[in-house]
C-alpha positions as CSV (number, residue, x, y, z in Angstrom):
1,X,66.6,49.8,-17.3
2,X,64.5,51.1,-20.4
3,X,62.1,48.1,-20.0
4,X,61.4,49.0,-16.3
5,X,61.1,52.7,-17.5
6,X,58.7,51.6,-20.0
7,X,56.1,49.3,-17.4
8,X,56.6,52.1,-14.4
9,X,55.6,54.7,-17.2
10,X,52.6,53.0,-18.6
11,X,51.6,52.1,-15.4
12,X,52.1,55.3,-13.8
13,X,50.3,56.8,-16.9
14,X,47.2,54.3,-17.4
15,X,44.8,56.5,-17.4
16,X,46.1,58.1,-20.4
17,X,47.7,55.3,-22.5
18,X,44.5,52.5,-21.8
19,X,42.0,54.6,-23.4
20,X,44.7,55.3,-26.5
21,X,45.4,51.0,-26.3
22,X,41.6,50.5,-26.9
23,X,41.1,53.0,-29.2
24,X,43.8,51.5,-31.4
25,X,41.9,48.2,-31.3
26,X,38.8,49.6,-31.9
27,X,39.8,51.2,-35.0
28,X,41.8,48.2,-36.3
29,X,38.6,46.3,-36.2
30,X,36.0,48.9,-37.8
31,X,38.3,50.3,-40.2
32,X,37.3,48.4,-43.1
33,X,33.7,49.3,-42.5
34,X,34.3,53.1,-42.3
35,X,36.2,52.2,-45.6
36,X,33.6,50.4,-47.3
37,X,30.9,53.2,-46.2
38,X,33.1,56.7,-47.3
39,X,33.8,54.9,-50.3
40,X,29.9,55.5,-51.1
41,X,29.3,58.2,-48.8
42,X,30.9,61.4,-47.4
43,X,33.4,60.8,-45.0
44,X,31.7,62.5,-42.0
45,X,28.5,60.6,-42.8
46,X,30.3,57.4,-42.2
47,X,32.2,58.5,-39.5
48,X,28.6,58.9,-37.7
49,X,27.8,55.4,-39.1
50,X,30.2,53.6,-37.6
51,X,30.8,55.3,-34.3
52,X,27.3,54.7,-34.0
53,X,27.5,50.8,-34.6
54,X,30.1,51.0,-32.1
55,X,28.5,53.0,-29.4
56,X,24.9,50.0,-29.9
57,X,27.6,46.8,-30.0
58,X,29.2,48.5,-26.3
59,X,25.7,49.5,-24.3
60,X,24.5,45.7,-25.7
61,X,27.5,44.3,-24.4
62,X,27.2,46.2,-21.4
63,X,23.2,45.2,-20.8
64,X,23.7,41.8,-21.3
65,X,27.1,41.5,-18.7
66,X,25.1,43.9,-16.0
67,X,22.2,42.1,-16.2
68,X,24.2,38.4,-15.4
69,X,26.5,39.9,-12.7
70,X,24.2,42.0,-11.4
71,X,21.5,38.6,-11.2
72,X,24.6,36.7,-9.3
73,X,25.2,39.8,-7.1
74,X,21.7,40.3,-5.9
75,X,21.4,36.7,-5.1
76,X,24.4,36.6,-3.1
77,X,23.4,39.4,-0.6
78,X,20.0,38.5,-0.5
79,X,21.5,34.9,0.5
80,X,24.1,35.9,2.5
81,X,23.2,34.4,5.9
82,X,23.4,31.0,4.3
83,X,26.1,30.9,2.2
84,X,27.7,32.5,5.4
85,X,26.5,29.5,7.4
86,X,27.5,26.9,4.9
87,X,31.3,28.7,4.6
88,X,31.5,28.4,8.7
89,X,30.8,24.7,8.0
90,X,33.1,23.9,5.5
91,X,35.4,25.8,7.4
92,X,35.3,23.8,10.8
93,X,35.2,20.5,8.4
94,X,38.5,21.3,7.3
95,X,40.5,22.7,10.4
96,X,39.0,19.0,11.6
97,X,40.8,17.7,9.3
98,X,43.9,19.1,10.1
99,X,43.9,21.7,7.1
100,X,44.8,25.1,9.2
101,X,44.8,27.0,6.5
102,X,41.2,27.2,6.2
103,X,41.3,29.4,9.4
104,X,43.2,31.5,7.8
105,X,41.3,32.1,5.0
106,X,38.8,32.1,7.2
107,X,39.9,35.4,8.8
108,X,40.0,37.1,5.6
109,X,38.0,35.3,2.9
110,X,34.1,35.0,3.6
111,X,31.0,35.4,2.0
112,X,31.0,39.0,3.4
113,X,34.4,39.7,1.6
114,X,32.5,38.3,-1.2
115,X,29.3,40.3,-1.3
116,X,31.8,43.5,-0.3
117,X,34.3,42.6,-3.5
118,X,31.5,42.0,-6.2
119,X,29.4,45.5,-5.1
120,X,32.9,47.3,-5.5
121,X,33.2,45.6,-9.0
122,X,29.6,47.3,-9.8
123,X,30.5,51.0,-8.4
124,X,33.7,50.6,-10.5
125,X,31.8,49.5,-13.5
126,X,29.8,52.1,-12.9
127,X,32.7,55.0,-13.1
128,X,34.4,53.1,-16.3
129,X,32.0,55.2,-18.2
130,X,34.2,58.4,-18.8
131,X,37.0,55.8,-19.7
132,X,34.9,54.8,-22.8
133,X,34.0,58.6,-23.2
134,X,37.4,59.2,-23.9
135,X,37.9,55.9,-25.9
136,X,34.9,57.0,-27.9
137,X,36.5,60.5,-28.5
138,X,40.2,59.0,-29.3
139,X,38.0,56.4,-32.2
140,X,36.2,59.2,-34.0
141,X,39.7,61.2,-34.5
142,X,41.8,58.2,-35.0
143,X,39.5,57.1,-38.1
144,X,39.7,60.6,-39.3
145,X,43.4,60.1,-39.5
146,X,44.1,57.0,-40.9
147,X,45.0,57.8,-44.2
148,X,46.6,61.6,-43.9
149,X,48.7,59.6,-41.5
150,X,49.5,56.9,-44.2
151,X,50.6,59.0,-46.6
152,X,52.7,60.9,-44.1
153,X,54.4,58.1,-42.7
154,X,55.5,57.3,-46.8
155,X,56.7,61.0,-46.8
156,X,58.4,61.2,-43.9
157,X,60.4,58.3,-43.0
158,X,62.9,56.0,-45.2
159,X,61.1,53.5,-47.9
160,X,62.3,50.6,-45.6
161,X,60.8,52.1,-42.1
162,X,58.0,53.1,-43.5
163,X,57.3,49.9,-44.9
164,X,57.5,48.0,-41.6
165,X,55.2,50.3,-40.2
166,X,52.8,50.0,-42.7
167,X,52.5,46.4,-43.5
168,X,53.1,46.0,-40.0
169,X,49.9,47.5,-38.4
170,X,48.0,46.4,-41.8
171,X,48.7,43.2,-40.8
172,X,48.0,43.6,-36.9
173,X,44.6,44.9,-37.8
174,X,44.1,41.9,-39.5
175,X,45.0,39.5,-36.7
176,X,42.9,41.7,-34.1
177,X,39.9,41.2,-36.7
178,X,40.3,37.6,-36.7
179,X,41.5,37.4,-33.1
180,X,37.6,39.2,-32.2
181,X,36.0,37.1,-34.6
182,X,37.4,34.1,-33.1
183,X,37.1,34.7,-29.8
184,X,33.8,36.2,-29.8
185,X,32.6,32.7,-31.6
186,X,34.0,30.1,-29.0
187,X,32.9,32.7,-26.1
188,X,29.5,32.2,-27.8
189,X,29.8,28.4,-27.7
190,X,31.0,28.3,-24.5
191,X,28.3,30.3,-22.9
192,X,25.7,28.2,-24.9
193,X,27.2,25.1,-23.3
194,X,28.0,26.6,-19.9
195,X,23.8,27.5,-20.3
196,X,22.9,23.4,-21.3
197,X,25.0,21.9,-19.0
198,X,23.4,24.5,-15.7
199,X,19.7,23.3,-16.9
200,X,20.6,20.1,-17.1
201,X,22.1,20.1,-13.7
202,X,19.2,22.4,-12.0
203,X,21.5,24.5,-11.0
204,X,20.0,28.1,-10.2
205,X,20.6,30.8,-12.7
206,X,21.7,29.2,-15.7
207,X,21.2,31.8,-18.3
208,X,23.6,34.3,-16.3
209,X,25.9,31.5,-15.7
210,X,26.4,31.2,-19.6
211,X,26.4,34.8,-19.8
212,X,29.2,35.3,-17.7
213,X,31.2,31.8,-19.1
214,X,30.8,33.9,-22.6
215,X,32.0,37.4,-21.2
216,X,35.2,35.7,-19.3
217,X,35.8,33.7,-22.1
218,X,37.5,37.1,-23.8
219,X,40.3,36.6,-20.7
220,X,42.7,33.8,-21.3
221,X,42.9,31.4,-18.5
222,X,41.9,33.5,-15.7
223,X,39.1,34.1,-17.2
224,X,38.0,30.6,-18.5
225,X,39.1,29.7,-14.7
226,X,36.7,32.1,-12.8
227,X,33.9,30.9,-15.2
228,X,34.5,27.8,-13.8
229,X,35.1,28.3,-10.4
230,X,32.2,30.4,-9.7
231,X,29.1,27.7,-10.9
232,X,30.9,25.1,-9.0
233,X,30.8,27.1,-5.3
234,X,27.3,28.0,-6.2
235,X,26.5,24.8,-6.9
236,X,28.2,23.5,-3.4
237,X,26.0,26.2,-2.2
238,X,22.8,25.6,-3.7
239,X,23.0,21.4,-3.6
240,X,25.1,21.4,-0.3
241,X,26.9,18.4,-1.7
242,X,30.3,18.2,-2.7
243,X,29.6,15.4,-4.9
244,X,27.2,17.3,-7.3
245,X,29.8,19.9,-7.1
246,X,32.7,18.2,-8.4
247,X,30.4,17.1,-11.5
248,X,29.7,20.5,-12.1
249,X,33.4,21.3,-12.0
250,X,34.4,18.4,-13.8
251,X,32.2,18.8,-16.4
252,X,33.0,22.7,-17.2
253,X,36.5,22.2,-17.2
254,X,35.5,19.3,-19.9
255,X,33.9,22.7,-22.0
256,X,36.7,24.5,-21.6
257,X,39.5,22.0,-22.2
258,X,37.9,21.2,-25.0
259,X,37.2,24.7,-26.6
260,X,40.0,26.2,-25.3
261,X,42.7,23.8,-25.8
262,X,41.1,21.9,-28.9
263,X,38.2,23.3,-31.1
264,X,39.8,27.0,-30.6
265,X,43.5,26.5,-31.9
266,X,42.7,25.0,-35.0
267,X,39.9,27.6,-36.1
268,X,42.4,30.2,-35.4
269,X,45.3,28.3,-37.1
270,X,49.3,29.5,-37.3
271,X,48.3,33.4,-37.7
272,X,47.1,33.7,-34.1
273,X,49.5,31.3,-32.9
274,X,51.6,32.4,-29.8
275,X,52.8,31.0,-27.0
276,X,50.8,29.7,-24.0
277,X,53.6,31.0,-21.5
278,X,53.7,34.3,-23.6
279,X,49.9,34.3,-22.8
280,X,49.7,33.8,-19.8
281,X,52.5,36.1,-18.9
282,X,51.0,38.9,-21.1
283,X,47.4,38.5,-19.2
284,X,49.4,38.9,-15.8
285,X,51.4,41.7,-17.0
286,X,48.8,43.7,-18.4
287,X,46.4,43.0,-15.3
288,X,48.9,44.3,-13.2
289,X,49.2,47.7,-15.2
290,X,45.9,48.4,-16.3
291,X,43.6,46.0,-14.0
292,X,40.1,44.3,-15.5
293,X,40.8,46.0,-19.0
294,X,44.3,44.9,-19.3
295,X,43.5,41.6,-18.7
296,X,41.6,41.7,-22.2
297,X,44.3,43.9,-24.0
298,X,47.1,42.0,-22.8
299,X,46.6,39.3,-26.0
300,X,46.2,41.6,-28.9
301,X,49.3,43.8,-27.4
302,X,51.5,40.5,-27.4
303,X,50.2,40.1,-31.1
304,X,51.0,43.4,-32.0
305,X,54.3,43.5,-30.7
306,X,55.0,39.8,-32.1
307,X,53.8,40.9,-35.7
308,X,56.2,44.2,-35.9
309,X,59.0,41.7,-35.0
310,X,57.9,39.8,-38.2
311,X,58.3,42.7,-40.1
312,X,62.3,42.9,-39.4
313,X,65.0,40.6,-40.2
314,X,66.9,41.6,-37.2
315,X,63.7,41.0,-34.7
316,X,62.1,38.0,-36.8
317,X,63.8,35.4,-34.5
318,X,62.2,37.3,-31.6
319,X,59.1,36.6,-33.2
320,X,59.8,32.9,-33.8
321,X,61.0,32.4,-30.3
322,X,57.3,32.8,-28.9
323,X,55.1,31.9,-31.5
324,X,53.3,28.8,-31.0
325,X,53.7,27.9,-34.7
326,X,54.5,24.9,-36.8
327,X,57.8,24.8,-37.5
328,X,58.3,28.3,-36.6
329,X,62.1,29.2,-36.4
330,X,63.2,25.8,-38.2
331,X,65.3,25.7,-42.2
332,X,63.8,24.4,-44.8
């Protein structure tokens, strides 16, 4: 019952506790700079420092994402009538074939549907400003309170709780550094070779294609999934052949299987080791409850929560049980 209370509560009540979520992770990440800088300069002066390397990093983030969607976008509605036309085809193929379903998608999933769902993912882009407003606001007073709130916690609370709660978000700071770092490599890589393979293909747009392999490469699976889904239907679209489309797929799922699944576990070794069912379950979960940006938070929250239970001798088994680690749980 208190775990149900809990998800209705931060569903009910995402408006409030998202912003405070990314906040969090933003300061876990740029703490050591505003560290490093008010250990040279006056606090407020590196307060400014920081939040403004924050606020260039987002609206360059930002830019580059808007500009490859929006690319996509535009050429969907300015191609709609044919990618209509070549949906009504495939469409009749397969109820041919005996495969009703297709009607039934058919009544409900077209390229109108299509064109309708990615212009309502632009308007609500464009009202996730105040969101980051707020995120913004929730940074500059968190970092103001790091350390009043470090030495209070020591004051306050028993030498054995406050230890957990220290070296406990010490350490999940550290694993949300590395767990950026990481991810923002092998999203890097992968849009590079999402980029390659499109020229080498011909297939139309192949810088945004990269750019949007490297933005959904920060969601686990679904992410990686869509990247790789939506190349392959333009491609379908664009070479009306299914043949040259199932090269395209086949070969990005090559990409990702082996970034995902082989380059990426090893560079982030047994510290960022969880669970792929914990993963994917936390991705789900936190889509559900907070929509696009929970799908990101979902893996550092799982981390988080996996790291406190670390901390504690009566949760570390919890811990073990979903960590994807060597050996993790076994004696000596």
């Amino acid at each position: 019952m208190a775990a149900i209370a809990v998800v209705a509560t931060l569903y009910l009540l995402a408006v409030i506790f998202a912003p405070v979520a990314c906040a969090l992770f933003i300061i876990a990440i740029v703490w050591p700079m505003q560290r490093l800088l008010q250990s040279h300069l006056p606090q407020m002066l590196a307060l400014a420092l920081v939040v403004g390397v924050i606020f260039v990093v987002f609206v360059l983030f930002a830019s580059v994402v808007g500009w490859g969607f929006g690319r996509i976008a535009r050429s969907l509605i300015s191609d709609a009538p044919r990618f209509q036309m070549l949906y009504d085809q495939a469409t009749i193929w397969l109820e041919g074939h005996g495969i009703v379903v297709a009607g039934i998608w058919g009544e409900h999933f077209n390229v109108r549907w299509a064109v309708g769902m990615l212009q309502g993912l632009t308007a609500r882009l464009n009202t996730m400003i105040s969101f980051w407003l707020v995120v913004l606001v929730y940074v500059l007073l968190g970092l103001l309170e790091v350390r009043p709130l470090s030495r209070k916690i020591r004051t306050v609370m028993s030498a054995e709780t406050a230890r957990i709660l220290i070296t406990g978000c010490s350490v999940t700071a550290s694993k949300f550094r590395r767990y950026i770092l990481i991810r923002t490599i092998m999203s890097i890589v992968t849009g590079a070779m999402v980029w390659v393979l499109a020229l080498s293909f011909g297939l139309q747009f192949a810088a945004e294609w990269g750019v949007i392999a490297f933005t959904l490469n920060y969601i686990p699976f679904i992410g990686s999934f869509i990247a790789t889904l939506l190349p392959t239907l333009y491609a379908l679209a664009q070479f009306e052949s299914v043949q040259a489309a199932l090269i395209v797929f086949v070969c990005l799922n090559i990409i990702q299987f082996v970034i995902g699944s082989y380059i990426e576990p090893r560079v982030a070794g047994n510290a960022l080791a969880v669970s792929s069912f914990i993963v994917l379950f936390s991705v789900f979960l936190w889509t559900f409850l907070w929509g696009l940006f929970g799908s990101f938070i979902g893996v550092p929250i799982t981390i988080a929560i996996l790291t406190f239970c670390e901390q504690s001798p009566a949760t570390r088994w919890l811990a073990d049980l979903q960590s994807a680690k060597e050996g993790a749980g076994q004696g000596p």
